[in-house]
Structures are given as C-alpha cells and as structure tokens.
N, C-alpha and C positions, 0 to 999 in steps of 0.2 A: 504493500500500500504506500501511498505518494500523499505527504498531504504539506500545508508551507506552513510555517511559525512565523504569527508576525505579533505584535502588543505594541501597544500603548500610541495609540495612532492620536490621543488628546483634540480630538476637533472640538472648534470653537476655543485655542489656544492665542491667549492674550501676551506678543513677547515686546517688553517697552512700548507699550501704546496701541501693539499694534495689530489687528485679529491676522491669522496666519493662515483663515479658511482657505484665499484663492490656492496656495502654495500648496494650503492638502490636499486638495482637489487636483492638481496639477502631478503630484505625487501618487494620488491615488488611479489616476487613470493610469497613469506607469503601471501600479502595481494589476489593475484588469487585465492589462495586457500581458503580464508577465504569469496571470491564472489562465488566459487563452492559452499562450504557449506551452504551459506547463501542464495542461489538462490532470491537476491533482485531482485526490479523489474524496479532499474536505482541505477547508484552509479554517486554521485554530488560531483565534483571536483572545491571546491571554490578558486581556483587561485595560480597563484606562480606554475605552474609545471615544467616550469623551473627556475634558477638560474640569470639567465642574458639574455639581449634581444637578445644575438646573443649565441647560445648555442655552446658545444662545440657537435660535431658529432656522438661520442658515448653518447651522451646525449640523442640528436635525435634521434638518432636507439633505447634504450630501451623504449623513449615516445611513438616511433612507435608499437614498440611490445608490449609493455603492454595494449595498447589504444583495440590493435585486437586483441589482446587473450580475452580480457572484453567484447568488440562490438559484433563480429564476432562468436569466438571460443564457446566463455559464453553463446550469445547470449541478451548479457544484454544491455540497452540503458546507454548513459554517457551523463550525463551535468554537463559542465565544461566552465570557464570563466578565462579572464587574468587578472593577479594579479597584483600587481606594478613590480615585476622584469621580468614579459612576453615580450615580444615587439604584440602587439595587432596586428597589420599587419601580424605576421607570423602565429600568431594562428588563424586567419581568413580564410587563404586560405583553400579551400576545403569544408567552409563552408555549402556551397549552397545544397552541395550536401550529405556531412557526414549525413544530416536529414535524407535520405532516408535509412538510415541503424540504425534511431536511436540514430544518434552521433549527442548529441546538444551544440557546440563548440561556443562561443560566446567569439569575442577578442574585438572590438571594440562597444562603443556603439553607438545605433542607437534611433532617435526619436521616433521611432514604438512602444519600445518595450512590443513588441506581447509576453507573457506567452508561455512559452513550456508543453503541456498538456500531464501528462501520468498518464494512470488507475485513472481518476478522479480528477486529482492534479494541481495545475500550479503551474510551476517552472517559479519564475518572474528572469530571466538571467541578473546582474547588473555587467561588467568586472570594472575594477580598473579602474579611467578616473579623470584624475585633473581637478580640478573647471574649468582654463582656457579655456580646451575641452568643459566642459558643457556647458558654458557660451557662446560658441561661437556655438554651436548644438542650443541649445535651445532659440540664440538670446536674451537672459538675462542679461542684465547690473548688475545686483544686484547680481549677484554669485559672490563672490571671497575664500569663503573656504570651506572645503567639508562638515560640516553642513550647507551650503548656497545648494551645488552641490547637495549630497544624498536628502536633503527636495524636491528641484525642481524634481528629478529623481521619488525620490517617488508619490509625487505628480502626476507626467503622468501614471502612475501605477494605482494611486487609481480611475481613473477617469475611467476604463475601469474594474475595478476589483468589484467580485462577492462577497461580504462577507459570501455567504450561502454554498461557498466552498472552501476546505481545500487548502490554499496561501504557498506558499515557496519562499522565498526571498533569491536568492543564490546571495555574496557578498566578498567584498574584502577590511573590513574597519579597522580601529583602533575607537571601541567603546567604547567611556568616562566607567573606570572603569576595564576596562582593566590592563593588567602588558605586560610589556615588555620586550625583551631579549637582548641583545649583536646581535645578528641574526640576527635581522628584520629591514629591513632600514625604517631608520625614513620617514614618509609620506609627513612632513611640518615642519615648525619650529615653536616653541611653542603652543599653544593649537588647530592651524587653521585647524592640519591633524585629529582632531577627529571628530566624530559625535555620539550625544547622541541618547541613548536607545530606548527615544518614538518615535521617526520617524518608529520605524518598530513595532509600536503598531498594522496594519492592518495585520499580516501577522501570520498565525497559526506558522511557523516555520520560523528561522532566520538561516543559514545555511552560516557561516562566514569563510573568511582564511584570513589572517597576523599576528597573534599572534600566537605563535608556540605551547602553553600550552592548554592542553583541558580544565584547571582550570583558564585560562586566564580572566575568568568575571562570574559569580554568576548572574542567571536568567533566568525566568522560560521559556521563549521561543527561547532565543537568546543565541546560542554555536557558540563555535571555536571548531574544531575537533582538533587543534595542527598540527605540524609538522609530516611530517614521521619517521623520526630522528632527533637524539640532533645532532644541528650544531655548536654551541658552546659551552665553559667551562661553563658560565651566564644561560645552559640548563641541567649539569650536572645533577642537583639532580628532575628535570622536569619529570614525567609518561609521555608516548607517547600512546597513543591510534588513533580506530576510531570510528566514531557513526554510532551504525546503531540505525533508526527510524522507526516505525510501526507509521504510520498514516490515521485517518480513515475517512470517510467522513463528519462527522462535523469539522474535521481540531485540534481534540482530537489528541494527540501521545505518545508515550512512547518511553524511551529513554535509551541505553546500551551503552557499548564500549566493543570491543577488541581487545585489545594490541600484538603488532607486537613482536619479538624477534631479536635483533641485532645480528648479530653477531661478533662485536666487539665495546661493548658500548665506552660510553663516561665519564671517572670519573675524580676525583681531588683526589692527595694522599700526605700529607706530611710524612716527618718525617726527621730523620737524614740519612745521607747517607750511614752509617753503616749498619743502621735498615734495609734500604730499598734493599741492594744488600744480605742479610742475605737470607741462602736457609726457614730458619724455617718462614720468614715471607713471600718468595716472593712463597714461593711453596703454598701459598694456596689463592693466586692470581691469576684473567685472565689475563696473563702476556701479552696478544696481543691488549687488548683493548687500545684507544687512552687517552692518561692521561696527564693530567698537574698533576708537580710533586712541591711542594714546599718543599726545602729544608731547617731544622731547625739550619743547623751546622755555627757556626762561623768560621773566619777565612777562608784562603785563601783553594781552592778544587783545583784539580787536574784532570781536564778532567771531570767533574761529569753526563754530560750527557752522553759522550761515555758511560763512565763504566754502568750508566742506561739502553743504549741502549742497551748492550748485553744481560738483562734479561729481559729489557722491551724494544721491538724494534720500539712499537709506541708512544714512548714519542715526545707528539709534542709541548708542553710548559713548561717550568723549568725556577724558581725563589728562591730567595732565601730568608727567613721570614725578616733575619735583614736587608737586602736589601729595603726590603717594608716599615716596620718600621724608618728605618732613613730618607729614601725618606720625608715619612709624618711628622716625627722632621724637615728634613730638610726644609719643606715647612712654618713650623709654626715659623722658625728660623729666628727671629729679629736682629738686628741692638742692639749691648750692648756696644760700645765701649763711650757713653754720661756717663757709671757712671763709676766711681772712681775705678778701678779696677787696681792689679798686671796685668803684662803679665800672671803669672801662674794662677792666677783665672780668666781670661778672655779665657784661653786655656781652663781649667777646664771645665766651662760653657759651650766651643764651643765642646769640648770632648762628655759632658753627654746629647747634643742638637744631635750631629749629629749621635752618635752610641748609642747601648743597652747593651756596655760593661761597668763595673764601673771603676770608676775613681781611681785606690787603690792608695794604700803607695806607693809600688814599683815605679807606673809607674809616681806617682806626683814629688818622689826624683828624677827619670829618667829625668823628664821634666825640674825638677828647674834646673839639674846641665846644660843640654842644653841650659836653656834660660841664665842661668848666664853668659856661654861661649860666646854665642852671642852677648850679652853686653859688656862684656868686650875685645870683640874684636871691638864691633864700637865705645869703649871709653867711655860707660855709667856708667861703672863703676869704 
C-alpha cells in the first residue's frame, strides 16, 4: 500500500500581518498534483489543518476544496485528525458520514478507538487531546501529562491490535528528541507536553504533525512530514517536504519525500542598507519573497524600511545588528558606580557596555569638556 504523510498545512495562517491563504493555495495545488501522479491509495493528514479553532472563511472554503478535489475528484481516501490548533468539535461534524466516501476525519477522541482499515493496513486515528480530556474519557486519576495520556491511549490500542499486521499510528505529538520552531505553540510547560519514542514501539509506522521540520527527530519508524510552508523566520533555512510510504504486508516500508515549491519563500538577508537597495545586488534576488532584513549600518536611517519596500515589497521584519548587540550589552550591564571611578571613566565604561562604537580621543575630549561644564556649573569645581 502507497499512501503520502503530510500535517500541519495551518490555513488561515497569520505571519506578520499577513494571511498566507493565497500561498497555501498555491502550495496546495502543487500538492493535487503530486496525488495525480502518485495515484496513493489514502493521503494521512496528521493535524493542524487549520491555524486556529475558529478559522477564518477563506480558510474554510480552500479546506473545502482541496479535501474534494483529493476524496471525490482523485478518488483517493483521506485520514486526517485534529491537531492542537483545530477546534475538535468543528472537525467532527460530518463525520459519521465522510466514511462513506472514504473521508476518515477524526477531531475528537473516543474510547473505541476502532483502526481505520484500508488495502490491508490500520490506520490507528489519535487527534490532539490534553491529558485532562483523557483523564476524564478514560476515568483515570493517574493521567496528568501526555506521556501519562499517549501510554493510556496506547495502551487501549494494543489491547485490540494485531501485530501480524502492518499498524499506522497517525498522531499529533511533540516526541522527546525532537527541535522546535518559533511556529508551533508550545503543548505544556516544561517537559509535561512530550512523550517519548517507545510508546509507539507497536506500530510499523508512526505518522506525526506538530513539528514543522521533516528532520524534526532521527528514527527508524517515527516521522514528522513538516509543515506545508515556512511560517516563520526560526523556519527560514528549514526543507519542506512530504512522505510518501510504500508499505507492505509485514508492516516492512520504504520511505521518500517530495518537496512542494513556494512561490514566494521565506528568507533572512542582512547587510548594509546601501548594499541592499544596490541594483547589482538586488537584481539577482527574488525580490517578492517575505524577508527579515537585518541591517549592519550605524547611526541614525532614514525611512529604511520604506526605501526597502520599494525593491522588496515583502519585507515583513527589519532590525538593526547594533541594535541587537547593545540590547544583549545592555542586558549583561551591571551596577559600576561601588568602584572608585571619574564621571568620564564611568561614562567610558557605560559608552563601550551599551554601544559597538569605540570610545576614541575625539569623543573622550568631547565628553571631558561637557562633564567639566556640568561641574562647574553645580559648583564642583
């Protein structure tokens, strides 16, 4: 059996300002066509297909369309489950009956959970569900974090499951070993929202979304297909792909990816701001892609994102290097006034602490004749 791994496709995704629907859309026809060619025999959607539990509307209308051009039009079966940013309740409706066409949509979970069986396979459907939920489903005092929740979860799985055929575990976790992005909303606070690796030692295929990176974890049966697109700068230098899987009746598979084509990536560019408005540099740029631009110039700029935007019209974060730099001086910057210091070597020090400029001759004579003045106008001298 053939089927593709892909999660967290987030439509209706807000990045700096900006909805990112045409770009999914634009993304996701790619991805139609790469289910024509591939004539799988289901495509598994591990969670996150949208953004927020209340979508915005053209969000809705292209999950709509893309869901039946794949079901219908394809003729291909989809299982898909809610992710932490779904609202489980919306993605449930229609459930009952999406089966009959093949569409195995699973928002909430349920004590049952009954395998989705195709061409030989079970798809074990696990949506995003905080411990609290399991805990109170499964009548368990003993749950309180999701390697308490995923073990119980599993555990009801194994109890009805066949090990002499080939198991698919589709899921929605942050698994120990993992990397994470700027993107992905944290699950839990401090280690409660992971759950490690061997709980899904039963299962031929581990079939993951919440980490955007297909290089998100190292392991021989457990993937993350990644994001559909980079959402944020922290994804900039990220590969996007998807998996498709050949798996065969011992629960044996082999594993590929192919990578989608933006059409207007996501980068980071410094330089100075000469550099960067220069035709000989910017003419051999995609000048439309979305960019954080850090600037290397000192001193005071003049408008420097306008004048950016008219060459790069998607500049949607601009900083500037010594800006950052002084920030983190600034942070490390101590309390000096206990030792024995002039005013001018006390400026000095608070000069080469807060800035990356040097302290020269000039500006030290500039500052003595100032501080002198000062003194001797409150009588210090």
């Amino acid at each position: 059996m053939k089927f593709i791994h892909t999660a967290d496709w987030h439509l209706g995704k807000l990045v700096h300002g900006i909805y990112m629907t045409d770009e999914q859309r634009y993304l996701l026809n790619q991805f139609l066509e790469v289910v024509a060619e591939e004539k799988p025999d289901a495509v598994v959607i591990a969670g996150d297909l949208y953004d927020r539990s209340v979508p915005p509307t053209n969000a809705v209308e292209l999950l709509d369309e893309i869901l039946f051009k794949i079901n219908v039009e394809l003729n291909t079966p989809v299982v898909a489950i809610a992710g932490n940013h779904d609202s489980a309740e919306r993605l449930s409706f229609g459930s009952s009956w999406y089966r009959h066409s093949h569409f195995y949509l699973t928002g909430k979970l349920a004590t049952g959970l009954q395998p989705v069986r195709l061409n030989g396979v079970n798809f074990h459907l696990v949506p995003y569900t905080e411990p609290g939920q399991v805990r109170q489903l499964f009548d368990d005092s003993s749950i309180h974090s999701h390697q308490d929740a995923m073990k119980r979860i599993i555990g009801k799985i194994e109890e009805n499951l066949n090990p002499n055929e080939p198991n698919v575990f589709v899921g929605h976790a942050f698994v120990l070993g993992g990397s994470t992005c700027e993107s992905e909303r944290t699950l839990s606070v401090g280690g409660s929202g992971c759950v490690t690796s061997d709980l899904f030692a039963p299962f031929s295929y581990t079939a993951l979304g919440h980490l955007h990176s297909p290089d998100a974890i190292r392991h021989d049966t457990i993937k993350y297909s990644g994001s559909l697109m980079k959402y944020s700068f922290s994804e900039a230098t990220q590969r996007k792909a998807i998996s498709i899987i050949e798996i065969d009746e011992k629960g044996s598979f082999t594993h590929r990816e192919r990578s989608l084509t933006p059409k207007q990536d996501m980068r980071e560019v410094s330089g100075f701001l000469e550099e960067l408005l220069d035709p000989q540099f910017y003419e051999k740029q995609k000048q439309d892609d979305y960019l954080k631009v850090t600037l290397l110039d000192e001193g005071s700029l003049i408008d420097p994102i306008g004048k950016l935007r008219q060459i790069y019209p998607n500049v949607l974060h601009l900083e500037r290097k010594i800006e950052t730099v002084d920030q983190k001086k600034l942070r490390q910057f101590s309390s000096i006034r206990e030792e024995k210091k002039s005013e001018l070597d006390l400026f000095e020090q608070f000069y080469t602490e807060m800035t990356t400029s040097e302290f020269g001759t000039e500006k030290r004579e500039a500052m003595a004749s100032i501080i002198n003045n000062v003194l001797k106008e409150e009588g210090q001298k």
